[in-house]
C-alpha positions as CSV (number, residue, x, y, z in Angstrom):
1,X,0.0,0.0,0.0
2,X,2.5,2.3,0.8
3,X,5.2,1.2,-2.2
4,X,1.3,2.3,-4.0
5,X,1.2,5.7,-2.9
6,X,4.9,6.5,-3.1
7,X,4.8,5.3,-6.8
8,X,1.5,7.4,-7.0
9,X,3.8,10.3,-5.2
10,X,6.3,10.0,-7.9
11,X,4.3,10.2,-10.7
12,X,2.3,13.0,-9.8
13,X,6.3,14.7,-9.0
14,X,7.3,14.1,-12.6
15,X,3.7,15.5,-14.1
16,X,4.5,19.0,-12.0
17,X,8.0,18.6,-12.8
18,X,7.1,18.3,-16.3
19,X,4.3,20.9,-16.5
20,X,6.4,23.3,-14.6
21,X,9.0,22.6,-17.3
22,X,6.2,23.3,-20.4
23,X,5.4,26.0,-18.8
24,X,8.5,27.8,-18.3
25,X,9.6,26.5,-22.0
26,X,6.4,28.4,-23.4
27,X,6.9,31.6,-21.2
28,X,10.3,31.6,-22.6
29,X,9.6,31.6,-26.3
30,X,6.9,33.8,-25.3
31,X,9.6,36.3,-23.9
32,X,12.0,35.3,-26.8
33,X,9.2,36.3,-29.3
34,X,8.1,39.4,-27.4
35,X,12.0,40.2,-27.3
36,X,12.1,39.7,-31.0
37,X,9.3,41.7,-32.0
38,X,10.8,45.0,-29.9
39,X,14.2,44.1,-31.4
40,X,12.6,44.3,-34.8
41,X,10.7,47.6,-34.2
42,X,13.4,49.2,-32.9
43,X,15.8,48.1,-36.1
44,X,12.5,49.3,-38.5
45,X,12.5,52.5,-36.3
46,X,16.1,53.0,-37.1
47,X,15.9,52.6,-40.2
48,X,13.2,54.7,-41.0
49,X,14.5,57.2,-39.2
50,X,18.3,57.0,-41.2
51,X,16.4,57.1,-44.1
52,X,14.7,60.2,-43.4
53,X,17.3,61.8,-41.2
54,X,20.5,59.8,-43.0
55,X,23.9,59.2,-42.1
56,X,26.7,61.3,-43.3
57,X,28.1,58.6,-45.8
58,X,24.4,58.0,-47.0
59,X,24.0,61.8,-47.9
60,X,27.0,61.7,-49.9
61,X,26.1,58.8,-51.6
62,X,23.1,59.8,-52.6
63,X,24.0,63.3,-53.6
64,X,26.8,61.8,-55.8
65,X,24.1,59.8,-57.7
66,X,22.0,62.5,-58.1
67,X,25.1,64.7,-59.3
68,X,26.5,61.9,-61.8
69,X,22.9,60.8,-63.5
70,X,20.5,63.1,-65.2
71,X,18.7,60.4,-67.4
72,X,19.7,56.6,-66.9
73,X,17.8,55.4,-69.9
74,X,20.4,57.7,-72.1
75,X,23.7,57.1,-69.7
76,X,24.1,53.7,-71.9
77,X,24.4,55.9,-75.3
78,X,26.1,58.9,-73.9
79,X,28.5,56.6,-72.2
80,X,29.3,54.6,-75.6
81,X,29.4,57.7,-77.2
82,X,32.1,58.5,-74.4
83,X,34.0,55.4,-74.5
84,X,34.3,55.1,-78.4
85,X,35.3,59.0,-78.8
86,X,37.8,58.9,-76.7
87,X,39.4,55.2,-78.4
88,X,39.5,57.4,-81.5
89,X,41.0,60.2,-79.6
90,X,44.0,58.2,-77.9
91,X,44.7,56.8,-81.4
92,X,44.6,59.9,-83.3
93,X,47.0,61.0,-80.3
94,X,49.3,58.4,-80.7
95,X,49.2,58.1,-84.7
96,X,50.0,62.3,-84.3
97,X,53.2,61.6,-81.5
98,X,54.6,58.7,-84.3
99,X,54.2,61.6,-87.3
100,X,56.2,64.1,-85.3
101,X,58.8,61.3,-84.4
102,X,59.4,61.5,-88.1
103,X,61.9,64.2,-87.5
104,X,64.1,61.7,-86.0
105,X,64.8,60.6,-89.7
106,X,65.6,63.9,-90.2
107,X,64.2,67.0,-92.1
108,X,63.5,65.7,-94.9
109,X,61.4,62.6,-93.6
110,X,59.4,65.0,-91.6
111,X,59.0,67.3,-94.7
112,X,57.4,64.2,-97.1
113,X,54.9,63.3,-94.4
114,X,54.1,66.8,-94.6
115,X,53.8,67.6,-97.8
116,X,51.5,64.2,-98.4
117,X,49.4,65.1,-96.1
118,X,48.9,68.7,-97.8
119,X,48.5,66.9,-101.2
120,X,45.7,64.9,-100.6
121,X,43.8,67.3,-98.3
122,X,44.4,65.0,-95.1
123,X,45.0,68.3,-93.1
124,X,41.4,69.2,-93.8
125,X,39.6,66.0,-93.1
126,X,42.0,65.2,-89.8
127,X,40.5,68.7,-88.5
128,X,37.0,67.3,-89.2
129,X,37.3,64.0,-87.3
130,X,39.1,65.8,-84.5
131,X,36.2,68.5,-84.6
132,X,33.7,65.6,-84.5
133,X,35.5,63.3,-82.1
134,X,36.1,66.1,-79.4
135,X,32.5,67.7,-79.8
136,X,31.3,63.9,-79.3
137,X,33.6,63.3,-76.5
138,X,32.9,66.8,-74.5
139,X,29.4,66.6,-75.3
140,X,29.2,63.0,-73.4
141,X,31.2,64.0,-70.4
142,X,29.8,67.0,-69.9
143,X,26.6,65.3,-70.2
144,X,27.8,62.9,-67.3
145,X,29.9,65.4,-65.4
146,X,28.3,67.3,-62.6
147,X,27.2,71.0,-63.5
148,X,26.3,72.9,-61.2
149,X,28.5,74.1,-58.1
150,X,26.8,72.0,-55.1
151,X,27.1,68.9,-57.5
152,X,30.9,69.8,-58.1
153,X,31.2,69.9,-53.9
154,X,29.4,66.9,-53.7
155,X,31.9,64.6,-56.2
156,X,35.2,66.2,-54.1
157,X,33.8,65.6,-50.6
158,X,33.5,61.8,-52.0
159,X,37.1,61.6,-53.7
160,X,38.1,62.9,-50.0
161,X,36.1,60.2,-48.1
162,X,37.1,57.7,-49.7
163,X,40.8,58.4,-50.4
164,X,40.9,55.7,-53.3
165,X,43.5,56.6,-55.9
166,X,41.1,55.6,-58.9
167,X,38.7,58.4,-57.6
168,X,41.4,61.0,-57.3
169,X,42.5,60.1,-61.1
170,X,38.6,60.7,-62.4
171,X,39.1,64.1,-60.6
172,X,42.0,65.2,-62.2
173,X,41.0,63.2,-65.5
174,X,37.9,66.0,-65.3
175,X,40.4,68.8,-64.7
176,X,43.0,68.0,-67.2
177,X,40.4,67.2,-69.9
178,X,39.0,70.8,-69.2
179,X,42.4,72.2,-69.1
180,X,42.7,69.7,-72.8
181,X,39.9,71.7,-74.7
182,X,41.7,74.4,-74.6
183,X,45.0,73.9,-75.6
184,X,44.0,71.7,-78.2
185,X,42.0,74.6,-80.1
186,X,44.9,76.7,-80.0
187,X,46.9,74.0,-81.3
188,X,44.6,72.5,-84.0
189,X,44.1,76.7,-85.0
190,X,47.9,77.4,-85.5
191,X,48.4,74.6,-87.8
192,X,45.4,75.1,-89.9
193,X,46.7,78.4,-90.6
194,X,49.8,78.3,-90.4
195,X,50.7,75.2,-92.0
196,X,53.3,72.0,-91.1
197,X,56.9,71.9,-92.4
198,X,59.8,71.8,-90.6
199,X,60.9,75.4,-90.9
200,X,57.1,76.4,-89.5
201,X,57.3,73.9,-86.4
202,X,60.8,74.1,-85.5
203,X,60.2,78.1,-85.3
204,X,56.9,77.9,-83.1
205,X,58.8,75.3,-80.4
206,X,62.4,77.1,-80.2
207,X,59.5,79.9,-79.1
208,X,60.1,79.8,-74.8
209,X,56.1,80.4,-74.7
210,X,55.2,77.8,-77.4
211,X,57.6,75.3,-75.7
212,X,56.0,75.5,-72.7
213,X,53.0,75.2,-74.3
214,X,54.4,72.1,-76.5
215,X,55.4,70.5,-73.2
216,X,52.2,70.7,-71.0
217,X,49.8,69.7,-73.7
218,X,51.9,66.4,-74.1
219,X,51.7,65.5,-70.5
220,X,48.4,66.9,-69.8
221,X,46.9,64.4,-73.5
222,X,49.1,61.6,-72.1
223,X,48.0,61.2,-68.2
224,X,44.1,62.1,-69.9
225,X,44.6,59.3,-72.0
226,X,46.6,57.0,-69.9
227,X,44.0,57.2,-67.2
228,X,40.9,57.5,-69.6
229,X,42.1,53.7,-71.5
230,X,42.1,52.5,-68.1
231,X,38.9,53.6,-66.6
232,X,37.3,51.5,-70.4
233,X,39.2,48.4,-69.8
234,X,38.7,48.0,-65.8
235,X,35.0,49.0,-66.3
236,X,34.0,46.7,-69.1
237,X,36.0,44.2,-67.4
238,X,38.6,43.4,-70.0
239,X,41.5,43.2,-68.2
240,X,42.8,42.9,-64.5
241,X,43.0,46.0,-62.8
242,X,46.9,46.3,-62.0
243,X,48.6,44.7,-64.9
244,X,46.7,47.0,-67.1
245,X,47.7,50.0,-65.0
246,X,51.5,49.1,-65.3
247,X,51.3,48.7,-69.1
248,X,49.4,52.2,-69.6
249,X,52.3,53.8,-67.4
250,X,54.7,52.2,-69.4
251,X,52.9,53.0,-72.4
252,X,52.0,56.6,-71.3
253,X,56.0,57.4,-70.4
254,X,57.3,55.8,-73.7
255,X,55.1,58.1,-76.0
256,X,55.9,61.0,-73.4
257,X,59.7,60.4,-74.0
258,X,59.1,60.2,-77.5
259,X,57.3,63.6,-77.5
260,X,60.1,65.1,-75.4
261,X,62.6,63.8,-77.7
262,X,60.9,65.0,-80.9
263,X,60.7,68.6,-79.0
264,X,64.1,68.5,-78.2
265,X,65.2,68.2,-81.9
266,X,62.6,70.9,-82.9
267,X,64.1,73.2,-80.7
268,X,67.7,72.7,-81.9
269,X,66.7,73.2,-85.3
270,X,64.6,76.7,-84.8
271,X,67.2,77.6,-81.9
């Protein structure tokens, strides 16, 4: 009888136990759930309110976006537009540095290049495509570039928070292009009117004013198109990022010695 009701004692122990047990187990994913759903409220409230307050990082962003697209329908065109301008460009660039390098050969070299290009009214059309290839070119950056003076503030505080060097060599690509239109005009001007020949150019570099002018022009069109090959390549994924960095500055300080050297032979010949 007893053995009975210690058995019956035991069993009735284990139900509490176990109903105690249930009991604190549903409590507890009752608090874990309760805990949850104030966890989640509060990350939704935060949210919300960085979205409509923001961060400073998020302002920027979001203000560079707004400063770098106008229409994204058109930024596939313009940006084409952009990309196979300024191939054209670099090649015209380096086709013009090799035609100059003729003088290496000597005056006479120099003179025949000249003189074919006069005969069959190349001077003419090579002002057209340049006239056609820069207006395309300008036209799609400044299309994509920021225009107003807020936007402009916007793109520097970025290149400053992020201190990437790719950043920093848009910026200056921006500046030296700008800096490009210029000096190109007064370039492609001269020669239209005053012609190319040896005697002509070797006058205009021994000039101190028009060698310095000569001189910044080259590196100013180099480091624009050094920089402005690799921005295509990296973005469409071509090429890895580093190796084709090292070939452009190779690339970019062979064709700026080969400027300098051509310069250098003017200038002794005008001198």
């Amino acid at each position: 009888m007893e053995q009975s009701l210690s058995k019956t004692g035991i069993k009735r122990t284990g139900i509490n136990k176990k109903t105690a047990i249930k009991t604190t187990a549903i409590k507890t994913k009752t608090d874990i759930k309760t805990t949850d759903v104030k966890t989640m409220k509060d990350i939704i409230t935060k949210t919300d309110i960085e979205k409509k307050t923001g961060t400073k990082e998020g302002k920027l962003e979001m203000q560079l976006q707004k400063a770098l697209s106008y229409n994204p329908r058109g930024d596939f065109l313009v940006e084409t537009a952009q990309m196979v301008s300024g191939l054209l460009l670099v090649l015209f660039l380096w086709a013009h540095m090799l035609f100059v390098a003729s003088i290496w050969l000597g005056q006479g070299s120099f003179n025949i290049l000249a003189g074919f290009m006069d005969r069959y009214g190349l001077l003419p059309l090579t002002i057209v495509f340049l006239v056609l290839a820069f207006g395309t070119h300008v036209g799609a950056v400044l299309r994509r570039m920021p225009r107003q003076y807020a936007e402009q503030r916007t793109v520097w505080k970025h290149a400053k928070l992020i201190h990437h060097r790719d950043t920093w060599s848009w910026v200056f690509q921006s500046i030296t292009g700008s800096a490009i239109i210029i000096l190109a005009v007064v370039h492609i001007a001269i020669v239209s009117f005053a012609g190319i020949s040896v005697h002509l150019s070797s006058l205009r570099v021994a000039n101190p004013g028009f060698l310095i002018f000569y001189i910044v022009l080259l590196l100013l069109s180099e480091y624009h198109a050094s920089v402005g090959l690799y921005r295509i390549f990296v973005k469409w994924g071509f090429v890895n990022r580093h190796s084709m960095k090292r070939v452009l500055n190779v690339v970019s300080v062979l064709f700026i010695v080969v400027g300098g050297v051509s310069l250098v032979i003017l200038y002794s010949l005008g001198a």
